[in-house]
C-alpha positions as a Python dict, from the first residue, in 0.01 Angstrom:
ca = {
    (1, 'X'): (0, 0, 0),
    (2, 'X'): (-190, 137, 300),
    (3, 'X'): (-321, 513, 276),
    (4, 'X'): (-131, 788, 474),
    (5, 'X'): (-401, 785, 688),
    (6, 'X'): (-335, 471, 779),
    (7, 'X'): (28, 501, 768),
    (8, 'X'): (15, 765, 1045),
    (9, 'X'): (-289, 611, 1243),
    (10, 'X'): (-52, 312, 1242),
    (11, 'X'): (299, 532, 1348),
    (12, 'X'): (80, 705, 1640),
    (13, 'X'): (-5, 412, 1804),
    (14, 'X'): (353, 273, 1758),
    (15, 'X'): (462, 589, 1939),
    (16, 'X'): (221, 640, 2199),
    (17, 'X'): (258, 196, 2284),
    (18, 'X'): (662, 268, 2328),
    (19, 'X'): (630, 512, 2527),
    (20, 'X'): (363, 386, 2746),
    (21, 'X'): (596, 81, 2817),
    (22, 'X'): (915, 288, 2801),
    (23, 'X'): (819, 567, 3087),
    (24, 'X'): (691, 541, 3445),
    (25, 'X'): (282, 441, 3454),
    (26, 'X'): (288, 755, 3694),
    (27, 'X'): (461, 1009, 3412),
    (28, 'X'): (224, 868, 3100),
    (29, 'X'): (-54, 931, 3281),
    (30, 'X'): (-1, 1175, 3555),
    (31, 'X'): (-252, 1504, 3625),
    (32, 'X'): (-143, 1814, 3562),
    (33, 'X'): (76, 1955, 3840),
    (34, 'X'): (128, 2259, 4002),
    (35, 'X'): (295, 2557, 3877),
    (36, 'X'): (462, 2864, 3815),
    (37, 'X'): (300, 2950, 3488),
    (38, 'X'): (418, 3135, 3188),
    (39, 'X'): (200, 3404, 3076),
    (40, 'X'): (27, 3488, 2805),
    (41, 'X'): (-43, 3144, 2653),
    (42, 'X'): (-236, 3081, 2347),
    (43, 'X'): (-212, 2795, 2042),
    (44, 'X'): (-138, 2984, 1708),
    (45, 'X'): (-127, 2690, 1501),
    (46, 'X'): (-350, 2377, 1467),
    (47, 'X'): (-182, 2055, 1254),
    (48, 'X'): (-327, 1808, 1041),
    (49, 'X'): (-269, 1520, 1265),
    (50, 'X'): (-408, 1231, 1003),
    (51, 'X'): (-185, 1396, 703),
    (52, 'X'): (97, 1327, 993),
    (53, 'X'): (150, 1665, 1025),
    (54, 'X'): (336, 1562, 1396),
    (55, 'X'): (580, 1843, 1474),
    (56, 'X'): (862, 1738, 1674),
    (57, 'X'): (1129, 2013, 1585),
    (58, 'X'): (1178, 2400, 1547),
    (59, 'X'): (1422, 2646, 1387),
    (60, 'X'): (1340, 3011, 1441),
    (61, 'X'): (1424, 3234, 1155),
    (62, 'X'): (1562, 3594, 1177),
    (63, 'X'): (1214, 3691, 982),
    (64, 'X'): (989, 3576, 1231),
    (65, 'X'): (893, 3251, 1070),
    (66, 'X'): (1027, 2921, 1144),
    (67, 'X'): (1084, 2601, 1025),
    (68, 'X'): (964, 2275, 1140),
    (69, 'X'): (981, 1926, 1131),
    (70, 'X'): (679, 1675, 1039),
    (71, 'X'): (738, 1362, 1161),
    (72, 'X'): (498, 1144, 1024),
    (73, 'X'): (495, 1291, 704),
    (74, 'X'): (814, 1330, 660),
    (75, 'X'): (782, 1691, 546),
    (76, 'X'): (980, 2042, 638),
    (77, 'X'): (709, 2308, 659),
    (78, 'X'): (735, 2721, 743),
    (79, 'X'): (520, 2836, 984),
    (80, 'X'): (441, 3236, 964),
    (81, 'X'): (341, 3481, 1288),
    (82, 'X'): (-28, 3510, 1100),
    (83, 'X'): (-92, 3152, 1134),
    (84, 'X'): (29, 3021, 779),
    (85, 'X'): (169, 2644, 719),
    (86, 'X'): (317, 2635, 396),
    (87, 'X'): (534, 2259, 314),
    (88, 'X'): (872, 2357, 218),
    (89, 'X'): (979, 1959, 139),
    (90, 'X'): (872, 1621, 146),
    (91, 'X'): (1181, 1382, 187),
    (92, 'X'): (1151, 1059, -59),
    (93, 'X'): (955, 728, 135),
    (94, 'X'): (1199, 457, 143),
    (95, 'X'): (1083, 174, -72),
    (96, 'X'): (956, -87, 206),
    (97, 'X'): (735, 200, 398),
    (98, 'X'): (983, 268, 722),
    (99, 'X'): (943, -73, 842),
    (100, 'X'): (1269, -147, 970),
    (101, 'X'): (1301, 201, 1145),
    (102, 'X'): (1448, 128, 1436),
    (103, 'X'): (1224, 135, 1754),
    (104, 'X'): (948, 305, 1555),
    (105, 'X'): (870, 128, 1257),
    (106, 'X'): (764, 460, 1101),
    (107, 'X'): (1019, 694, 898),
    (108, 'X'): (990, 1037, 1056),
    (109, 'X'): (1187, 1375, 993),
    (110, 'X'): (1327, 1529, 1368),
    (111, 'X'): (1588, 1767, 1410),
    (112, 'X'): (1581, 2082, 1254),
    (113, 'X'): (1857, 2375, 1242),
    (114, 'X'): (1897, 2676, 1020),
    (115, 'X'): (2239, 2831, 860),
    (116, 'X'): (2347, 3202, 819),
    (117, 'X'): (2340, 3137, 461),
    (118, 'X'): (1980, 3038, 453),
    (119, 'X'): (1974, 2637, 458),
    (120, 'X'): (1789, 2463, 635),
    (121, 'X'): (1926, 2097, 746),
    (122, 'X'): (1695, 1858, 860),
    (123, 'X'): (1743, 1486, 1029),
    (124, 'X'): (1547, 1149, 869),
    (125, 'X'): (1554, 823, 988),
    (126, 'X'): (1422, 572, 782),
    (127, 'X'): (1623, 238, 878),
    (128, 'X'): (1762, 189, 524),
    (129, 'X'): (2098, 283, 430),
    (130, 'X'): (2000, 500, 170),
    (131, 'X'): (1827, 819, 297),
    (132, 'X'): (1927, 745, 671),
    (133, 'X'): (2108, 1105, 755),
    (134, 'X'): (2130, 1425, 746),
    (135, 'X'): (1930, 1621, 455),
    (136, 'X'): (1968, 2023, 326),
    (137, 'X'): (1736, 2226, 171),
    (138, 'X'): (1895, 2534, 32),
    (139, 'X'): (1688, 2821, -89),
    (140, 'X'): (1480, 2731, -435),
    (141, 'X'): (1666, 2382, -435),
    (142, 'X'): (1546, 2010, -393),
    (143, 'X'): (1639, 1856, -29),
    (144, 'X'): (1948, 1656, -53),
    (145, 'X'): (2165, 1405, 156),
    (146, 'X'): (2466, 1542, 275),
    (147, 'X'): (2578, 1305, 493),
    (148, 'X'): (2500, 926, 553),
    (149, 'X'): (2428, 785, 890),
    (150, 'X'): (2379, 455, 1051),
    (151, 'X'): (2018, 303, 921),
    (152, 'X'): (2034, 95, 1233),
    (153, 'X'): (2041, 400, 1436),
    (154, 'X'): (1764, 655, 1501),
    (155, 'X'): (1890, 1015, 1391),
    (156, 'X'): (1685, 1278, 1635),
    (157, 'X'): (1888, 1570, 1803),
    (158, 'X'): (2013, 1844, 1573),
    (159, 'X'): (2248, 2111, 1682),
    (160, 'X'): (2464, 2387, 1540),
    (161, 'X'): (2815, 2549, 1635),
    (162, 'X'): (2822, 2877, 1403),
    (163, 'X'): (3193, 2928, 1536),
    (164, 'X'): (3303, 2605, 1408),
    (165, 'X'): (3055, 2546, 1152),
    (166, 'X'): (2998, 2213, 1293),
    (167, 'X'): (2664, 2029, 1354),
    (168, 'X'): (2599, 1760, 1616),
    (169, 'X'): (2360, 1498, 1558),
    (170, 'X'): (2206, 1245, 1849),
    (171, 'X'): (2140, 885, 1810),
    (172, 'X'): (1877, 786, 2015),
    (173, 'X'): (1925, 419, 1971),
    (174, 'X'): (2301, 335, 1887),
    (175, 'X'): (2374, 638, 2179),
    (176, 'X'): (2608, 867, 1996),
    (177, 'X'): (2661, 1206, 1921),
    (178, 'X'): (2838, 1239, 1559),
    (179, 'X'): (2944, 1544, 1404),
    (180, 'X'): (2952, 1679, 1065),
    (181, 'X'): (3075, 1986, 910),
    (182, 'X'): (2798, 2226, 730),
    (183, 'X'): (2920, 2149, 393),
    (184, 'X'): (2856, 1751, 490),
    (185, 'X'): (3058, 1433, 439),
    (186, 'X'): (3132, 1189, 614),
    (187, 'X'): (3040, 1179, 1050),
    (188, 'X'): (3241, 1147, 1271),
    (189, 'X'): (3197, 986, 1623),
    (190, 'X'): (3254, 1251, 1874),
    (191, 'X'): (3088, 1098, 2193),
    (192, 'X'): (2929, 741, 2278),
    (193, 'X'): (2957, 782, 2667),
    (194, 'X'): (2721, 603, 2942),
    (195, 'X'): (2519, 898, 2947),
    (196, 'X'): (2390, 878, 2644),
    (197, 'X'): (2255, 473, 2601),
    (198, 'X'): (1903, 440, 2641),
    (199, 'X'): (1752, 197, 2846),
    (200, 'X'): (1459, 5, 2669),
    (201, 'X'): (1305, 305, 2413),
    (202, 'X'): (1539, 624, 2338),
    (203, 'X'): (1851, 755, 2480),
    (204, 'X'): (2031, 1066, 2362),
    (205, 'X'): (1739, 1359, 2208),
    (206, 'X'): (1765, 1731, 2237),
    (207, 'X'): (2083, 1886, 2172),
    (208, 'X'): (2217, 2268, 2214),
    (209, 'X'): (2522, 2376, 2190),
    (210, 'X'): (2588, 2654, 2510),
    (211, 'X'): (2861, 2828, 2639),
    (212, 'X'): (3194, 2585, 2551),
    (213, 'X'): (2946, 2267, 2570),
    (214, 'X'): (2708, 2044, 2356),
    (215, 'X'): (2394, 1989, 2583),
    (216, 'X'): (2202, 1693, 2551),
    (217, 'X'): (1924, 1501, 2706),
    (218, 'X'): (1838, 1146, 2760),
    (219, 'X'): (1490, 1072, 2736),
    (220, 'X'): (1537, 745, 2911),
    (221, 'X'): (1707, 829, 3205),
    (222, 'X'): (1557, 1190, 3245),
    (223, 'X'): (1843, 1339, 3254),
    (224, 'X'): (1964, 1701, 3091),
    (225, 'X'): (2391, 1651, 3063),
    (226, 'X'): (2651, 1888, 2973),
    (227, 'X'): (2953, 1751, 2754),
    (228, 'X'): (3231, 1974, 2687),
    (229, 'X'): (3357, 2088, 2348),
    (230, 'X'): (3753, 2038, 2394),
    (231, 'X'): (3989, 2177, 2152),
    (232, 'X'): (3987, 1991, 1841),
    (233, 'X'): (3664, 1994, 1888),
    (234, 'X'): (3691, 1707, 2101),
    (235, 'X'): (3452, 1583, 2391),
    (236, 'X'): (3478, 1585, 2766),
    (237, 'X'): (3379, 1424, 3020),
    (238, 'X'): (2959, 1415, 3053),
    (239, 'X'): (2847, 1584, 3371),
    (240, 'X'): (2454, 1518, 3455),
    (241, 'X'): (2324, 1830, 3497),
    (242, 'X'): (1951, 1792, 3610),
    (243, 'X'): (1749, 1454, 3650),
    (244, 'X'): (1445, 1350, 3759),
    (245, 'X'): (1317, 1461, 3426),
    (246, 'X'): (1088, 1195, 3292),
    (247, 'X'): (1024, 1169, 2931),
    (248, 'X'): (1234, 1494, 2839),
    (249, 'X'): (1260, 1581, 2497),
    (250, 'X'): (1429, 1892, 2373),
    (251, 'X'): (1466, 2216, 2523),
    (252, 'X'): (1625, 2552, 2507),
    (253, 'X'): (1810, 2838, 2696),
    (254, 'X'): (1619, 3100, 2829),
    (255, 'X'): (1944, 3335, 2789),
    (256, 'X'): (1935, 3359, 3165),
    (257, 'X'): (2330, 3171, 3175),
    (258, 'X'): (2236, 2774, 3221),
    (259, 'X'): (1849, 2815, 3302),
    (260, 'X'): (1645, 2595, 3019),
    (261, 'X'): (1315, 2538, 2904),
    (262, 'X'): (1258, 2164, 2841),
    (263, 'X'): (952, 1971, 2714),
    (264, 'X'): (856, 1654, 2908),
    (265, 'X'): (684, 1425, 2619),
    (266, 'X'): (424, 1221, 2739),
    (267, 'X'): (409, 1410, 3083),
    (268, 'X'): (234, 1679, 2903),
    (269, 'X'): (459, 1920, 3054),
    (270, 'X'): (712, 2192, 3010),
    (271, 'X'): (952, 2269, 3300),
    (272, 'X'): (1197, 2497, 3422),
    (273, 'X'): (1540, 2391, 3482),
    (274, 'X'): (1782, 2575, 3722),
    (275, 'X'): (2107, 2556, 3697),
    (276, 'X'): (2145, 2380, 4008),
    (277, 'X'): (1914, 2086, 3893),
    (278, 'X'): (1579, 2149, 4043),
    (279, 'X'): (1294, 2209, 3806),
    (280, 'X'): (923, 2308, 3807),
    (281, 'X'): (637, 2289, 3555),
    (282, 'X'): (580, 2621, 3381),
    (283, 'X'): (312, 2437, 3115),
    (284, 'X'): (88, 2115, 3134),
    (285, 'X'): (-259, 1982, 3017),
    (286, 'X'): (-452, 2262, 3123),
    (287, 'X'): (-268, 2464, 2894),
    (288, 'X'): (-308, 2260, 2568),
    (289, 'X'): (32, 2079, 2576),
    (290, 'X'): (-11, 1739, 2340),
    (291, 'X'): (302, 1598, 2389),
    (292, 'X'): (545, 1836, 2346),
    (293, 'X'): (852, 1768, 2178),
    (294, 'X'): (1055, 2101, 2149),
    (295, 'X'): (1103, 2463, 2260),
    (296, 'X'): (1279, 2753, 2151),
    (297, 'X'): (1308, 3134, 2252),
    (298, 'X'): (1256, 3457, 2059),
    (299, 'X'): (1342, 3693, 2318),
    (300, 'X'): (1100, 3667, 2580),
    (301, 'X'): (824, 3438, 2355),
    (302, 'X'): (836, 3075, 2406),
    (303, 'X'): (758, 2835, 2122),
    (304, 'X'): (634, 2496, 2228),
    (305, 'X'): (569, 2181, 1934),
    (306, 'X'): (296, 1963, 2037),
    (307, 'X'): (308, 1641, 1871),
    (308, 'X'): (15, 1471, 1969),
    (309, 'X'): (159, 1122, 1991),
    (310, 'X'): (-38, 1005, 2241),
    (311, 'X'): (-319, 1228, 2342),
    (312, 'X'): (-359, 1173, 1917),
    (313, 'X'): (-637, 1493, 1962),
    (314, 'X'): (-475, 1859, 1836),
    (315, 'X'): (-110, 1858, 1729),
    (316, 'X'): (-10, 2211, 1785),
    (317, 'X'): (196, 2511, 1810),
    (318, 'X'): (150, 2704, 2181),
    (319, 'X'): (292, 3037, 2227),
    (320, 'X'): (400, 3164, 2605),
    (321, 'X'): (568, 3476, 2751),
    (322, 'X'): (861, 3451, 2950),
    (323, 'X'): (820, 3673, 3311),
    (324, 'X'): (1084, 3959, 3284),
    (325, 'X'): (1134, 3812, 3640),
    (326, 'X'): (1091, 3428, 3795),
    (327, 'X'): (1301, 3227, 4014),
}
């Protein structure tokens, strides 16, 4: 069996090849535009990026921590203010290393959420039909499966509805958004529209759920779409809300109505979205982005997860203060 070393050496360059083929020549390896910049940026946290500490997904918790995903080592960690990384689980290795993961080839923990009661609930996709899905990890207990998904599929988006006490879950490769209540069971197939297919790498990614409506992007197309949450909790018809948007990730409301934040992957950016469509870069190169692959808000601070897939230099987390004023 190879090393971890290896393992994630290997999973890097699986990434970073993909995505080189999958995205524009222009947006792989594009300079740093101009922009309107955040302020006060600094990196608080540095990752071990050959233990595959590759962070692609944040929770913020009402104690100033938060939680985070670790793709390449499968692993949930805690993150503190003071610069602490403490691993909170390590979800089992599926017997013939990842291999069949689809796309990948690597099995990698994404989306992350948090619950009122303190669980955490963390995606893994593996490509075997036995740890596939959608994990817990209650306070002083051992992660466990609560519910099964595809293995053919590639689990990646995680979002919760506190109202309804229902999570929705992205596939980036069978392009579907299922559904499953908190307490688990079995998903349910709430949306496989157009809009969420990829086209040659990975379709459906970051998902919110904002005012009536699960918000999801296609990394793909470059698109940012709104789906509405009918009654029943069924879907409505997709509306593309922004495009253009090369290599976009996930992303999060700036509690300015439908204004986001959104990281653009292997454009080494982070833009602002409008809620008429147009966008500019906030954060790029210059400012240490490696691949970013979420944001979230606390208030005015900006949290930004830098993977490293590609750069494969500092896997980070970059802190940034929102303007009490910007366009």
């Amino acid at each position: 069996m190879l090393k971890r070393s290896s393992l994630v050496a290997t999973a890097a360059a699986t990434v970073a090849a993909a995505i080189a083929v999958a995205l524009p020549a222009h947006a792989a390896h594009a300079a740093p535009t101009a922009k309107e910049p955040l302020g006060h940026v600094r990196i608080t946290h540095h990752f071990d990026l050959a233990a595959g500490q590759m962070p692609e997904n944040i929770a913020l918790l009402p104690d100033g921590t938060a939680d985070v995903t670790f793709a390449g080592s499968r692993q949930i960690a805690r993150i503190t203010p003071g610069g602490g990384t403490r691993i909170l689980a390590t979800l089992p290795a599926p017997a013939d290393g990842g291999v069949r993961t689809p796309v990948l080839g690597f099995p990698l923990a994404t989306g992350i959420v948090q619950a009122a009661d303190g669980s955490t609930y963390a995606l893994y996709a593996t490509g075997t039909a036995d740890l596939t899905g959608l994990w817990r990890l209650a306070p002083g207990r051992a992660p466990e499966r609560i519910a099964a998904l595809p293995p053919d599929g590639l689990p990646n988006g995680l979002a919760l509805d506190p109202h309804s006490k229902q999570l929705y879950i992205t596939d980036s490769v069978l392009g579907t958004v299922w559904t499953v209540p908190l307490s688990g069971g079995r998903p349910t197939a709430w949306s496989t529209a157009p809009e969420l297919a990829p086209t040659g790498f990975l379709g459906a990614n970051g998902a919110k759920v904002h005012d009536g409506a699960l918000w999801v992007t296609n990394l793909d197309k470059g698109t940012l779409v709104r789906i509405p949450i009918r009654h029943g909790n069924r879907a409505g018809v997709p509306q593309v809300r922004a495009s253009g948007l090369a290599g976009i990730d996930d992303f999060a409301f700036t509690g300015r109505g439908n204004e986001v934040l959104a990281a653009l992957n292997a454009p080494n950016e982070v833009v602002l979205i409008r809620p008429d469509g147009t966008h500019s870069t906030v954060l790029n190169a210059d400012d240490g982005l490696q691949n970013p692959t979420s944001v979230a808000l606390r208030g005015k601070e900006v949290y930004v997860l830098n993977a490293a897939y590609t750069t494969a230099e500092d896997p980070n987390l970059l802190l940034a203060r929102l303007p009490g004023r910007h366009r």
